[in-house]
N, C-alpha and C positions, 0 to 999 in steps of 0.2 A: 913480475914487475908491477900488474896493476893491481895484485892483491896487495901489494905491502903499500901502493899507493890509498890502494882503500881502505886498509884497515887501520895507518895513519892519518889520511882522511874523518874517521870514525870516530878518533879518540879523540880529535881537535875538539870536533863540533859535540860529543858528550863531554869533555874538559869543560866549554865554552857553559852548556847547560848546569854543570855542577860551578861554577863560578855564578852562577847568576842565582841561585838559591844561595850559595853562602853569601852573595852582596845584600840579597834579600833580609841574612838577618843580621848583617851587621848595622845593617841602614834602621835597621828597629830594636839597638841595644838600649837604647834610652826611651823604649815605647813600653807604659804601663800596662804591665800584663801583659807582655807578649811571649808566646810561645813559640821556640825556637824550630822551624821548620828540618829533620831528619833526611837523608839521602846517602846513596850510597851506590858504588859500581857495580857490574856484575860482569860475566867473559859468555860471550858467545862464539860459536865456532863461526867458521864463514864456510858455508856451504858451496856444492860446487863439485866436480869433476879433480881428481890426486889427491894426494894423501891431506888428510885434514892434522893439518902438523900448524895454522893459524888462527889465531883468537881475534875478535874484538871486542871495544868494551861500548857498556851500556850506562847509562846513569838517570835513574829513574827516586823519585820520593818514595820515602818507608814511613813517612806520617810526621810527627812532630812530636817533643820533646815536652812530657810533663811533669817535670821535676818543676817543684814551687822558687819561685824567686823571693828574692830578698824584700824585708818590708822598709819600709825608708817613712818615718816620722816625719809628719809634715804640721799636725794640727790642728789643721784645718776639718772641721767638725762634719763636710762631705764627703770628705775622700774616705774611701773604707777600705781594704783589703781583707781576704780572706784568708783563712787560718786554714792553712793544708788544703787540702784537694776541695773542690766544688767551683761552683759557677753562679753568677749575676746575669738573673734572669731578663731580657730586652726586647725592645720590637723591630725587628729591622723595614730595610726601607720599602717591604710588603707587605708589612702588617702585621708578620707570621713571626713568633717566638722564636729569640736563638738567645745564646749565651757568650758573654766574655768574662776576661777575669778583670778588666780594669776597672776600678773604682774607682775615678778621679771623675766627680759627678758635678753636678751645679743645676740652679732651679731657673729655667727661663723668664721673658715677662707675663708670660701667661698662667705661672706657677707649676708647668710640668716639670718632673725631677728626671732630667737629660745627662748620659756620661758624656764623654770627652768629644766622641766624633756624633754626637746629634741624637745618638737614640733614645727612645722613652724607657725609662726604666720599670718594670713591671712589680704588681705587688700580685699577693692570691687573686685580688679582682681586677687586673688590669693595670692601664697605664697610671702611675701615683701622679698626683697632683698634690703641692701643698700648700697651705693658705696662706695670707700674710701671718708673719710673728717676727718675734720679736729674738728668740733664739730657738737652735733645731738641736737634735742630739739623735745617733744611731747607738739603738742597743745592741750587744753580740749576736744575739737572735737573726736581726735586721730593723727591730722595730724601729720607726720614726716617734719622733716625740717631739711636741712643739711650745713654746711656751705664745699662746696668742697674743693678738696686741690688746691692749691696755689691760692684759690680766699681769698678776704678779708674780714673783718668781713662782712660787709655789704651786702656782697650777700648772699643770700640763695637760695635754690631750696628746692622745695617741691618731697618729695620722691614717700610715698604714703600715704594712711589714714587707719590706722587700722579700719579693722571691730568688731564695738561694735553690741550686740542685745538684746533684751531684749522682756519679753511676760511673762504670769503668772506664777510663781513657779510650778503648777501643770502640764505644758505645758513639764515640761522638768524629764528628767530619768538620776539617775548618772549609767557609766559602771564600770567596776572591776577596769580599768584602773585611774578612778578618774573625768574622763573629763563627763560632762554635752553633751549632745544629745536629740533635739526636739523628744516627743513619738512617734508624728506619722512619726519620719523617715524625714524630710523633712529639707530644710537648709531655717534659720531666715533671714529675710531681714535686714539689718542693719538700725539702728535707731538712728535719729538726736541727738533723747534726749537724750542719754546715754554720759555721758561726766568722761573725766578721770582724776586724779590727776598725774601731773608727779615729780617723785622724791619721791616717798612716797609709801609704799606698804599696805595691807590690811591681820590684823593677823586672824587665828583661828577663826572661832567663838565658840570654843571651852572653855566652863569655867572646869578651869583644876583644882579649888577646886571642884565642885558639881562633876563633875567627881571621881575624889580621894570618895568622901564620898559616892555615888553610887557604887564605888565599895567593899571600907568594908561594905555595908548594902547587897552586894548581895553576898559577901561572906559570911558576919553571916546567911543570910539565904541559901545558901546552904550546911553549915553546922547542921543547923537546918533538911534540909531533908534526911541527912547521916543521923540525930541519930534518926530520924523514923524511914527508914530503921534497924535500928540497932535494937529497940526494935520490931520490926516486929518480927526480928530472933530470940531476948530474949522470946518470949513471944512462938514461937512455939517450941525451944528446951524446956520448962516448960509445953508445951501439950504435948510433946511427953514424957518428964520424968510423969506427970502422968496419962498419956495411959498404961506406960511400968508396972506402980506399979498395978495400976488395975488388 
């Protein structure tokens, strides 16, 4: 009786775990560039004294999902996306280089060129600043390109070039904060190939029906392991009423 109490027990509170990672990416299907956090169950035996004839379950991350999302036109001459695999080089809030895929960027009042949640966006030398002008353009490369104020159309200058990078999905760890970081601690070299769409951003890769329906199936089963527990309890308040009559 207290194994079957434990091992329903077990799959509540890992149900509960696997419901809070799929809430985690439904709640970011409309988050630029977000990569869809992976997981999945596993069976452990339950050790112990008699025949090992019961399982329970486990539910632990297997990393995150890097299939490209969709690019969604917006226009707007900062927002960039990238074109197949790679990464938007950035500073996070220690200083130290990570990466995201979101591209929805804007230039603060002090001229720094910042994405969406605050970070500086980095070029080969560092955090980009850019000057006043009068209008801006990203080339596929990364390059910035600015027309200054009171020049004409015809001039430009080149600002700086964002750093793109790119290396195998397993090469990289996402932090609490959202932003991608190489495992072994080290900063990517920027790479030719990685080329960006400007004016256009990259959605979720988040499918926000499979979502929805992973979640009622993992609520019907954890309702399913509340009413095991429950007759766990049925079944020994009826040994104990016929102990008592005994």
């Amino acid at each position: 009786m207290d194994k079957m109490l434990y091992v329903a027990m077990t799959g509540a509170k890992e149900t509960l775990r696997a419901q809070t990672a799929n809430s985690h990416n439904l709640a970011n299907a409309n988050t630029t560039g977000f990569r869809a956090d992976l997981s999945a169950f596993q069976s452990r035996s339950v050790s112990g004294p008699g025949f090992a004839s019961r399982v329970y379950a486990t539910h632990s991350s297997t990393g995150w999902d890097d299939t490209v999302g969709a690019q969604i036109a917006t226009g707007r001459s900062l927002d960039v996306a990238i074109k197949g695999k790679g990464f938007i080089a950035v500073q996070d809030g220690n200083g130290n280089e990570a990466y995201t895929r979101a591209g929805d960027l804007h230039i603060d009042p002090d001229g720094q060129l910042l994405n969406a949640t605050g970070h500086q966006v980095l070029g080969d030398g560092g955090p980009i600043s850019i000057p006043p002008n009068q209008s801006l353009s990203i080339a596929p490369d990364g390059t910035i390109s600015i027309v200054p104020l009171g020049q004409t159309p015809n001039t430009t200058a080149n600002v700086a070039r964002i750093k793109l990078v790119n290396a195998p999905s397993s090469s990289f760890e996402r932090g609490t904060d959202g932003l991608f970081r190489a495992s072994d601690g080290s900063q990517l070299s920027s790479d030719a190939n990685v080329q960006i769409t400007s004016g256009a951003l990259e959605s979720s890769n988040v499918n926000a029906a499979d979502a929805m329906m992973t979640m009622i199936e993992l609520s019907r089963r954890f309702e399913l392991q509340v009413k095991a527990m429950r007759t766990v309890e049925d079944d020994g308040a009826s040994s104990t009423k016929l102990l008592q009559t005994e």
